[in-house]
C-alpha positions in Angstrom: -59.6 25.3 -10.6 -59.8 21.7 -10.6 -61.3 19.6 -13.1 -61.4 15.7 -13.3 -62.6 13.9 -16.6 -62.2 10.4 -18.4 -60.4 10.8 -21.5 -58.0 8.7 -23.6 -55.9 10.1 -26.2 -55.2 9.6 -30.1 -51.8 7.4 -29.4 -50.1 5.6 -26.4 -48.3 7.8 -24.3 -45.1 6.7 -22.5 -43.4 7.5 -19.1 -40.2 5.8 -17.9 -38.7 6.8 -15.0 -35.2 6.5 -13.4 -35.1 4.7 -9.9 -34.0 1.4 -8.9 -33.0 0.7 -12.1 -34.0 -3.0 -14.0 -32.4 -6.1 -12.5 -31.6 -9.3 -14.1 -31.1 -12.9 -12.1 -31.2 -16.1 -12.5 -34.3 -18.0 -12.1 -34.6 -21.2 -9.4 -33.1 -24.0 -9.6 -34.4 -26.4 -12.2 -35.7 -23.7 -14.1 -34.1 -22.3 -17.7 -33.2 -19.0 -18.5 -33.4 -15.5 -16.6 -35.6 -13.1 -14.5 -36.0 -9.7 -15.2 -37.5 -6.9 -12.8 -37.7 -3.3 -11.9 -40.2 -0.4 -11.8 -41.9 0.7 -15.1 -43.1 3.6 -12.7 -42.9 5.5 -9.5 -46.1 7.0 -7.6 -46.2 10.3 -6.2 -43.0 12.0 -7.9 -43.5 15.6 -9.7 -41.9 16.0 -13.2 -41.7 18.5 -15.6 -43.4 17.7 -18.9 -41.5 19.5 -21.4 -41.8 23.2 -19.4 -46.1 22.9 -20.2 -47.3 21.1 -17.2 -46.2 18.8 -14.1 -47.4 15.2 -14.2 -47.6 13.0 -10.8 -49.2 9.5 -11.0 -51.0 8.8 -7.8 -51.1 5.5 -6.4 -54.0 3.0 -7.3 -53.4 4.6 -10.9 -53.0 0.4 -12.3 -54.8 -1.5 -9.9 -57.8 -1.9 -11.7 -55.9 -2.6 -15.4 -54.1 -5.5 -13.0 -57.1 -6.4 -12.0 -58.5 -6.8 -14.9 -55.6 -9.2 -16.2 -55.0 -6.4 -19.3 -52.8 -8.3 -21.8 -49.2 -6.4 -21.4 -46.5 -7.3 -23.2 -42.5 -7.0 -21.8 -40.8 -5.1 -24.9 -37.5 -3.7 -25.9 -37.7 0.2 -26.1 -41.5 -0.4 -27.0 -41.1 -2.5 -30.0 -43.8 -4.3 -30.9 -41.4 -6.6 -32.7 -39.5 -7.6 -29.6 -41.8 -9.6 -27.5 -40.3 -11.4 -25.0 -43.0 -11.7 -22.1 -46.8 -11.5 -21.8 -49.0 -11.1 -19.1 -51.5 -13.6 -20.7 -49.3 -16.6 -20.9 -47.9 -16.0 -16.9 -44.7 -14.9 -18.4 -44.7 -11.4 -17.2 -46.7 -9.8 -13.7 -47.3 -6.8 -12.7 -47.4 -5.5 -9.3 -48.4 -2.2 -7.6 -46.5 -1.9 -4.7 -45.8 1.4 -2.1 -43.0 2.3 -4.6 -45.2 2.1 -8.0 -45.6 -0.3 -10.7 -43.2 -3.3 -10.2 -42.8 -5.9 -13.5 -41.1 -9.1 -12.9 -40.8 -11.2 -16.5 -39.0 -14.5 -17.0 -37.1 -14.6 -20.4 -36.6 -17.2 -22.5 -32.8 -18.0 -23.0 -33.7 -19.3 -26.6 -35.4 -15.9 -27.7 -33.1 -14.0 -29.8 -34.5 -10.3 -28.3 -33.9 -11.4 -24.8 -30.5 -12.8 -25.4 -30.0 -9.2 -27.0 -31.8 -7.5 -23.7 -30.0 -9.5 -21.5 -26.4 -9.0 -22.8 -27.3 -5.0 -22.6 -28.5 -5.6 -18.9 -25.7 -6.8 -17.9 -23.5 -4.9 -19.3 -25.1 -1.5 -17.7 -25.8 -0.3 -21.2 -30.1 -0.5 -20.4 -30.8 0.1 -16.4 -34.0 2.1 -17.0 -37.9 0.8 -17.6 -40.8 2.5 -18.9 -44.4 1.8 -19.6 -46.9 2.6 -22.7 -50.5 3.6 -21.1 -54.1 5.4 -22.4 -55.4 7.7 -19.7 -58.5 6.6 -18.2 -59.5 9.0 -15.6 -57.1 12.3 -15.1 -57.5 15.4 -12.6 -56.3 18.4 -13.9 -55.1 21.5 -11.3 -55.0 24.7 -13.4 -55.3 26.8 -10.2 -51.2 27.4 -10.0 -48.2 28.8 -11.8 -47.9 25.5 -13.9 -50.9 23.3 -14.9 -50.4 19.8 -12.7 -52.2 16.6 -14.0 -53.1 13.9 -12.0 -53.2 10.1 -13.3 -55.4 8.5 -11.2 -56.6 5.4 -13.4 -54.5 4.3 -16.9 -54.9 1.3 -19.4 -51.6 -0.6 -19.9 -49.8 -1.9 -23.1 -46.4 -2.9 -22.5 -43.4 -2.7 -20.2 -40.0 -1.9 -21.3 -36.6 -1.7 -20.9 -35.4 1.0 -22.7 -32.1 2.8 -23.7 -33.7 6.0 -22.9 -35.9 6.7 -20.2 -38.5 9.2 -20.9 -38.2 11.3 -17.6 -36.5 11.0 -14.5 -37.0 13.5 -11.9 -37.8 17.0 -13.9 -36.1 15.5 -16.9 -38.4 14.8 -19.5 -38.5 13.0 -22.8 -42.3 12.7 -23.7 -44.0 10.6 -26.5 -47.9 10.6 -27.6 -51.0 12.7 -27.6 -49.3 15.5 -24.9 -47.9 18.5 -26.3 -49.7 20.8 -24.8 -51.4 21.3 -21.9 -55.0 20.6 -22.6 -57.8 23.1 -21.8 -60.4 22.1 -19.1 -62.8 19.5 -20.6 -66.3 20.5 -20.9 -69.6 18.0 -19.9 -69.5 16.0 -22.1 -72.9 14.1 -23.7 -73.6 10.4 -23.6 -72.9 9.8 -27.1 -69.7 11.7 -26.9 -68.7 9.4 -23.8 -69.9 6.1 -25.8 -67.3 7.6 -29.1 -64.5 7.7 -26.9 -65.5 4.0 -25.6 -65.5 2.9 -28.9 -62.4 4.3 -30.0 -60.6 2.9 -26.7 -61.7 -0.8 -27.4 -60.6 -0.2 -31.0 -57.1 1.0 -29.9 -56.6 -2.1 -27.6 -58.1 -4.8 -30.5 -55.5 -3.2 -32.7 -53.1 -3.3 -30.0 -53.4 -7.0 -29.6 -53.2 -7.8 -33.2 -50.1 -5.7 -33.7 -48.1 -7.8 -31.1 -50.0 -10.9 -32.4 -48.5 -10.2 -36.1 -45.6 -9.7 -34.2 -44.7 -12.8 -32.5 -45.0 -14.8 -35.2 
């Protein structure tokens, strides 16, 4: 049985995923500080989300949130405190590419957190990337041994390199509103639909302000 729906959960969820790795380089001539880029996430690869259900992210999965110009923000192991690039000042850009979702951020060499970043970087101590994300449209495949969940359209947050990455292959380190794999949805009404709107613009206002608070 398959079932598709548009939901978005109670808390961010987060996926990292070990490929390429994060790179760091200098920028072009004339310009200060560094650049730093690698994949927040891979399309098309099968993992294991802690033995409930396989999760594959499909490409087109960002385009519209890119689109859309979401404001993301480039942290350190998701911390709202560490801000170092933003998609609304030009600082950090996104890509979707045949490979997945591709960041590229320029760091200021004056910012305290990416000084910290980019001593880790180079040493080989953070390689990984990861990014936060609501789900807004999700196909479910309960006809098989192992529920698989499709994530066919998300809302971004924030990029990150982190010391940890959340899965890689079938290894899986999950954080958020999964824990279990969720029944089928039912129809659900207009006003139902309109709740969950709601709740979603809420999340992102409060999002916003949280990194707001914590730039400053």
């Amino acid at each position: 049985m398959t079932t598709e729906t548009t939901l978005s959960g109670l808390d961010h969820e987060i996926r990292a995923f070990s490929v390429s790795g994060v790179t760091l380089e200098r920028r072009a001539e004339g310009e200060d500080g560094l650049r730093l880029s690698g994949y927040a996430a891979v399309f098309d690869r099968v993992a294991d989300i802690g033995g409930w259900f396989d999760e594959v992210i499909r490409p087109g999965a960002f385009a519209r949130a890119i689109e859309a110009g979401q404001d993301v923000a480039l942290l350190f192991n998701h911390d709202p405190n560490t801000v170092m690039a933003r998609t609304t000042n030009g600082s950090l850009r996104l890509r979707e590419d045949a490979v997945g979702l591709w960041f590229e951020a320029d760091l200021d060499a004056n910012d305290p957190d990416a000084q910290r970043v980019v001593t880790k970087v180079r040493a080989g101590n953070v390689s990984q990337g990861s990014f936060a994300f609501d789900v807004r449209t999700e196909m479910w495949h309960q006809d098989r041994p192992k529920p698989l969940r499709e994530l066919l359209d998300l809302d971004l947050y924030d990029v990150s390199p982190v010391t940890y990455p959340a899965y890689a292959d079938t290894q899986v380190h999950a954080r958020g509103r999964v824990a279990a794999p969720p029944s089928p949805p039912a129809q659900e009404s207009q006003a139902a639909r309109s709740e969950q709107q709601l709740r979603r613009r809420r999340r992102q206002s409060e999002h916003r302000l949280f990194l707001m608070t914590g730039d400053e």
